[in-house]
N, C-alpha and C positions, 0 to 999 in steps of 0.2 A: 471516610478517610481524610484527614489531615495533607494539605499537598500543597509546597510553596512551588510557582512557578516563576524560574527568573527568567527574563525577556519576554516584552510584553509585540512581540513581532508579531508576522504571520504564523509562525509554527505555535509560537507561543499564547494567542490569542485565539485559534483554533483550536488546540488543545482544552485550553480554559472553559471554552465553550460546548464543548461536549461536557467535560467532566463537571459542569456545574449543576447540567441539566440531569445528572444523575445522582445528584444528592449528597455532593460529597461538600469537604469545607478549602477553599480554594484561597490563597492568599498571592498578588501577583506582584511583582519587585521587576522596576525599570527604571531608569535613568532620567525618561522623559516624562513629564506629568500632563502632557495633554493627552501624551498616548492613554494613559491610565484613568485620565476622565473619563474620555470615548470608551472604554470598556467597562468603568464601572457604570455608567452612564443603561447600558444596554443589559450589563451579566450583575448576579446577586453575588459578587465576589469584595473581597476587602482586598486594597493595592496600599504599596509600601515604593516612597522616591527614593531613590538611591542607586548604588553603583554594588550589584548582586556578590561580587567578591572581597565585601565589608564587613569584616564580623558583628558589626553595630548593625548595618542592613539588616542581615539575617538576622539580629535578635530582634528586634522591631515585628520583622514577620513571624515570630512564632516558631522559630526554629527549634528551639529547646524540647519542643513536643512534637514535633512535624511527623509525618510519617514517612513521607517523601520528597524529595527534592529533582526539581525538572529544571537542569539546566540549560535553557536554549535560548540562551544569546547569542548574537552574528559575533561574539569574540570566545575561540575555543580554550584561551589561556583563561577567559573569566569563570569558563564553565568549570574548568579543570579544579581552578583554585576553591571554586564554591564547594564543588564535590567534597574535594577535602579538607574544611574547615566543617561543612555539616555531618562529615565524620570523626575531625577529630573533637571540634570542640561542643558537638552537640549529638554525636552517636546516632544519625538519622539511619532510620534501616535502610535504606532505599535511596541510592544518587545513581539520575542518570543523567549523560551530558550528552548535547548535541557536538559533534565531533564536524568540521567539513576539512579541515587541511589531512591530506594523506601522508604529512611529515610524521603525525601522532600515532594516527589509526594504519600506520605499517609496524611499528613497535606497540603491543597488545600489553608489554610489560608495565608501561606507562599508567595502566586505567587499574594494577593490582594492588592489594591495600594496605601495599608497603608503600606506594607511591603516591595517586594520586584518588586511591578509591572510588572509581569508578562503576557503581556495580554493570551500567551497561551503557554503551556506547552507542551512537545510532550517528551514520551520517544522510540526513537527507538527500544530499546530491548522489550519492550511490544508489540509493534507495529511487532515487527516482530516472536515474540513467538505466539501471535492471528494469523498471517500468517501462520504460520506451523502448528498450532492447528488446524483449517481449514483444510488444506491440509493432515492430519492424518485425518480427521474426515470425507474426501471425498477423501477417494487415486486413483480413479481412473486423478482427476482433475488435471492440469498445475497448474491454477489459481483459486481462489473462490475468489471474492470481495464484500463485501457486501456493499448494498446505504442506503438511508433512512431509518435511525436507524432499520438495519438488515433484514425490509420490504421483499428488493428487490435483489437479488445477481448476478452479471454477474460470467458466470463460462467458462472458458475454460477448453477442450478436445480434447484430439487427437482420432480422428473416426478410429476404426479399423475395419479390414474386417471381414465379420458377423454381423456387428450393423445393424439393420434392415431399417436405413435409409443410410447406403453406397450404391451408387449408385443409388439412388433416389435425387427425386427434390425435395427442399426446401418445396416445398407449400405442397409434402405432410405428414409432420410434424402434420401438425392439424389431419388429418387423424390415424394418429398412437397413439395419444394422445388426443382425442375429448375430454374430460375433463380438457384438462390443455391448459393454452395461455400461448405460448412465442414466444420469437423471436430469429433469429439468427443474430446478429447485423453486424459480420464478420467472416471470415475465410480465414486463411493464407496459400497458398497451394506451399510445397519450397520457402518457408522465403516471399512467395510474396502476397501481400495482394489483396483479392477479394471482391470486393461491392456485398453481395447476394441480389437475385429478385427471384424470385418464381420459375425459371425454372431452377434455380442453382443448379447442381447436384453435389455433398458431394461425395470426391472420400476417399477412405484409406488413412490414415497418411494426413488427414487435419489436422488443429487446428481451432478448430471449436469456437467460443464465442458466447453463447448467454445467453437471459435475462430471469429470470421467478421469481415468485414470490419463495421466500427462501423455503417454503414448500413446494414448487413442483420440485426443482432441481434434485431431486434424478429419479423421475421420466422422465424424457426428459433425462437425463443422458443415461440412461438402452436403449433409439433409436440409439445412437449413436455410443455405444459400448458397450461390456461384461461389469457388472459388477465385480470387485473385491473382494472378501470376505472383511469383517468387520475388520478393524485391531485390534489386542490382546497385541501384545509385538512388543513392541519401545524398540530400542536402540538408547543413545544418546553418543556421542561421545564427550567428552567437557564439562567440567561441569563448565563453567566460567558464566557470567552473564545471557546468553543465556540457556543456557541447562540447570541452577540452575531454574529459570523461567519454562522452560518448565516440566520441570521435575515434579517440583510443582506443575501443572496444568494437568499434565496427571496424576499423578499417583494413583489415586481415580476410573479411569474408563478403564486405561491400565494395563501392567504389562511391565515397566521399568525398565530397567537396565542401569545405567551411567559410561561409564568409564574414569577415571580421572586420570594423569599424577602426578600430584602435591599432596605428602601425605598429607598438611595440607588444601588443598579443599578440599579430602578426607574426613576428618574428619566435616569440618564445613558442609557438605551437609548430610551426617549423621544424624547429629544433628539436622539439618532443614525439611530435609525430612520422614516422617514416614513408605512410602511402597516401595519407587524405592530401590533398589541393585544398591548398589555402589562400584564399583571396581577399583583400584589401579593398573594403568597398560600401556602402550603405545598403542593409537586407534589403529596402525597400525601394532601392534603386532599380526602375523597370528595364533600363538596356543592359545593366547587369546582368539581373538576369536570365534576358531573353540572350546575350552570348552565352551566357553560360548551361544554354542550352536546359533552361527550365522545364519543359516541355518533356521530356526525355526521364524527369525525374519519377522514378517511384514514390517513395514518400520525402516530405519537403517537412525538418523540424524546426520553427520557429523557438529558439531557447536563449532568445536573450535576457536582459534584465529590465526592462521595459517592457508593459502589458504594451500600449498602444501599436507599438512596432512588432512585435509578434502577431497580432490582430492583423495590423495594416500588410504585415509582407504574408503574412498564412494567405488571408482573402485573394493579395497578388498574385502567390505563386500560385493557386488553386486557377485564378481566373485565364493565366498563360499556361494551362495544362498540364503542371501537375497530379500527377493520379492520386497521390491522398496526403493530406496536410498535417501536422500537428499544432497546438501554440500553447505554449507555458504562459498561463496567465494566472499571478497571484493574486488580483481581488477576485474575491469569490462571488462580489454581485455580476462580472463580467462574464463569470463562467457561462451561467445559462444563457444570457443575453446571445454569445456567439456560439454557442452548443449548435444550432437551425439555420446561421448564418453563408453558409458554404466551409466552412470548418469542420474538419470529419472528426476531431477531438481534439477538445479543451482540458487538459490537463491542470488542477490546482495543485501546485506544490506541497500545501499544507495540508488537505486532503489524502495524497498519497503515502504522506509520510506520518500522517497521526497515528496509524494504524499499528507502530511498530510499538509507540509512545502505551497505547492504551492493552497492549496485552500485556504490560508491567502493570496497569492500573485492574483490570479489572479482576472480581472477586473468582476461588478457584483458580484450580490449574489451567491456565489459557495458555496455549502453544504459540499463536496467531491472532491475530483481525485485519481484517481489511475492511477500508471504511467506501463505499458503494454510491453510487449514486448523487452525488455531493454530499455527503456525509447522511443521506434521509436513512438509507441501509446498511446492515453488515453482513459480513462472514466473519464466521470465528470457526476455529479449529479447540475443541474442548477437549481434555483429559479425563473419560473414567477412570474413580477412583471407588475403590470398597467392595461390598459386596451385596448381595438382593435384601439384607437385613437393614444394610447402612445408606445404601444407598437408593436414590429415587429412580436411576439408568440401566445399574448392571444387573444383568440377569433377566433384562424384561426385553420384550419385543419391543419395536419402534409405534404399533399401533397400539403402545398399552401405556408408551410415556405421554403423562401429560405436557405436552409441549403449547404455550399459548399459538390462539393463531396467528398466522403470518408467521411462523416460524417452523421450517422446514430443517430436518436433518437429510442431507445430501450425500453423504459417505464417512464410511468410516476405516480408519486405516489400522492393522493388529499388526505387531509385534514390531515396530520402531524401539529401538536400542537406547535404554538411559544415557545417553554418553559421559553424563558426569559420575556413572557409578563407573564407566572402564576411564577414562583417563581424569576424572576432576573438574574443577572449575574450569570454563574458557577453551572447552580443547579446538583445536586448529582445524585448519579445511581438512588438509589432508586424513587426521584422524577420522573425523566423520564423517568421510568416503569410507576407508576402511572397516569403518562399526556397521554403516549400509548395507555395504557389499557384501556381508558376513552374519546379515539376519536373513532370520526371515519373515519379510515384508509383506503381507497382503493388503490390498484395496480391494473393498468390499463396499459395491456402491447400493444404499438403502432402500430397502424393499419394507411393507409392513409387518413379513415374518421376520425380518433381522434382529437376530437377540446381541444386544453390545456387553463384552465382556469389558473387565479391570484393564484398564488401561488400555483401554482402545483411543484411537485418537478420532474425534467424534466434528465434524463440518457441520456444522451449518449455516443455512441462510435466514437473515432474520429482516422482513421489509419494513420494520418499523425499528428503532433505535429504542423506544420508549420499553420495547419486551426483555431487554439485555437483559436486565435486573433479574427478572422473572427464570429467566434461561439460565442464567448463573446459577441460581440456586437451587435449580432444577439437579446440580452436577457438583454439588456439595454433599461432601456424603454427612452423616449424623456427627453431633459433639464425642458419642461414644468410643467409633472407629480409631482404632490405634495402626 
């Protein structure tokens, strides 16, 4: 696949890096030409200087034959304009724009292709406040991902000693839990990853992942470790685009306090927020705060725009007793460096949010990905499509698909609602409550008699990046199928 990417950022650089490493043909367009050294330098990619919303730009890169267009520059107007210049004046099938201002992405009419041809919109800072939301709302969890529209959630955890399945075998999981199906799709034990089978025994400080239906997670949680108390009070560190978001979306159900650097986001989060406390102060300031009563916090979110400072006040509030930390840190070499550090999770921006990027890119009907582990793993959510003549999936049991190894199917979900055949292109939240509410849904979590029909909506976990390919094609039905 042909794929010009404009900005050559964190999300943009990220992305590139995945997609090169799978064979496709990559052409990168930025403004800055050191930035584009440093990356051709490292990726077999071809970069173009320039300013992405130049129709001279985009001829230069290839546009005229492109396949796709990734507009993810930090300027939403630039993206917007690119979109549609590589649809009017070069027919690309495929524009998606990195969106972050909620002025845009509250009017959806904007991105249709009388406007501004959008085929899909993505805003990272949403994308990654729903991440942390998540993760506040299950702290004992690494990871919570949710598949088919919220159905189904892969969740990782670290087993700790005491959980009533450390030191037990896998299979006896149903045992401890006879009313709930799941499964454990993988587990990472010292960074290294294990295929489980039934006799697999769960030792302390795994990283455990497995699948169950969203209203049972809590429960299969409680085998694997203590739970947590419920968290009350969030502190967020940062109150830039990130932490103004979050802020807004906890403060209804937590008790929030924000501290902010800058007197006049001070004043405009104020203004916007009605219950969070906001304070006027340096994150890293320690009498700060030990008034403000750090000690007392449930989880403490490091989100500002500074790795160092996320680093240095995470470590701080962790060290004055906060019970569990988070920190937004964009280089990716720092991620692991403080993954062991006394940070309970490192969070990479670009990491959380490629995942949205690459279920447009890859081959077959893909629903989902989520990208695992710092990018080493996936999940993806697959669509069967055909039937036992056409296809390699449907109509066969699970131990009859050849699936390479290290790639497990974890659940599968039957009869999710086209939504574009009841209401069209784009339909609205509320419509796809209503189409939900009005099937019928099953989660069916995978056993090796499981036979997967057409159109199942098909999980998996894949511990190697390098098998996608293989996995794709697995879920392509024949050139014949009409």
């Amino acid at each position: 696949m042909k794929i010009i990417i404009l900005g050559a950022g964190q999300v943009g650089s990220t992305v590139a890096e995945s997609l090169v490493s799978e064979a496709n043909d990559i052409t990168m367009v930025d403004i800055d030409p050191l930035r584009l050294t440093l990356l051709q330098d490292r990726l077999d990619l071809r970069t173009v200087v320039g300013n992405a919303s130049h129709p001279s730009v985009l001829v230069n890169a290839g546009a005229h034959d492109a396949d796709m267009v990734l507009a993810v520059t930090e300027h939403d107007e630039t993206n917007l304009v690119a979109c549609k210049l590589a649809a009017t004046l070069f027919n690309t099938p495929t524009k998606i724009a990195r969106i972050r201002s909620t002025e845009y992405s509250a009017y959806p009419e904007i991105f249709s292709a009388k406007n501004f041809c959008v085929d899909f919109a993505i805003s990272p800072e949403q994308i990654l406040t729903e991440y942390i939301e998540k993760l506040i709302e299950f702290p004992e969890a690494l990871q919570v991902l949710d598949f088919a529209s919220g159905k189904v959630s892969l969740v990782a955890v670290r087993a700790l000693k005491g959980g009533s399945l450390v030191g037990q075998q896998l299979q006896e999981l149903r045992k401890h839990v006879p009313n709930v199906d799941s499964r454990v799709a993988a587990i990472f034990r010292r960074d290294r990853p294990i295929i489980p089978e039934g006799d697999t025994v769960i030792e302390a400080e795994d990283e455990v992942f497995f699948i169950a239906a969203t209203k049972d997670i809590r429960i299969v949680m409680r085998e694997l470790r203590k739970m947590d108390n419920p968290v009350k009070h969030v502190m967020i560190a940062g109150g830039g685009r990130i932490g103004r978001r979050l802020g807004a979306t906890l403060e209804k159900d937590y008790r929030v306090k924000i501290i902010e650097r800058n007197h006049q986001a001070c004043e405009r989060l104020a203004s916007e927020l009605s219950d969070a406390l906001i304070l006027h102060g340096d994150v890293t300031d320690e009498t700060l705060l030990e008034d403000e009563n750090i000690a007392e916090m449930d989880m403490f979110c490091a989100l500002t725009n500074d790795d160092e400072n996320n680093i240095m006040s995470a470590l701080l509030a962790k060290r004055m007793g906060a019970h569990k930390v988070i920190a937004l840190i964009n280089r990716s070499a720092y991620v692991d460096l403080v993954q062991s550090s006394g940070i309970d999770i490192a969070i990479s921006p670009a990491q959380v949010t490629i995942g949205s990027l690459l279920a447009y890119v890859r081959h077959g009907d893909v629903a989902a990905v989520h990208s695992l582990r710092r990018g080493a793993a996936e999940a993806l959510e697959l669509v069967a499509h055909g039937d036992a003549k056409s296809s390699n999936v449907v109509g066969r049991r699970i131990d009859e698909i050849k699936l390479p190894k290290g790639a497990t199917i974890g659940a599968i979900v039957r009869g999710l609602p086209k939504l574009e055949e009841w209401f069209g292109e784009n339909p609205s939240l509320e419509q796809s409550q209503v189409a939900h509410e009005n099937s019928a849904i099953k989660v069916i979590i995978a056993h090796h008699d499981t036979i997967i029909e057409s159109e199942d909506h098909v999980i998996l976990f894949v511990i190697n990046r390098k098998m996608i390919r293989e996995v794709e094609r697995l879920f392509q039905v024949n050139v014949g199928f009409l």
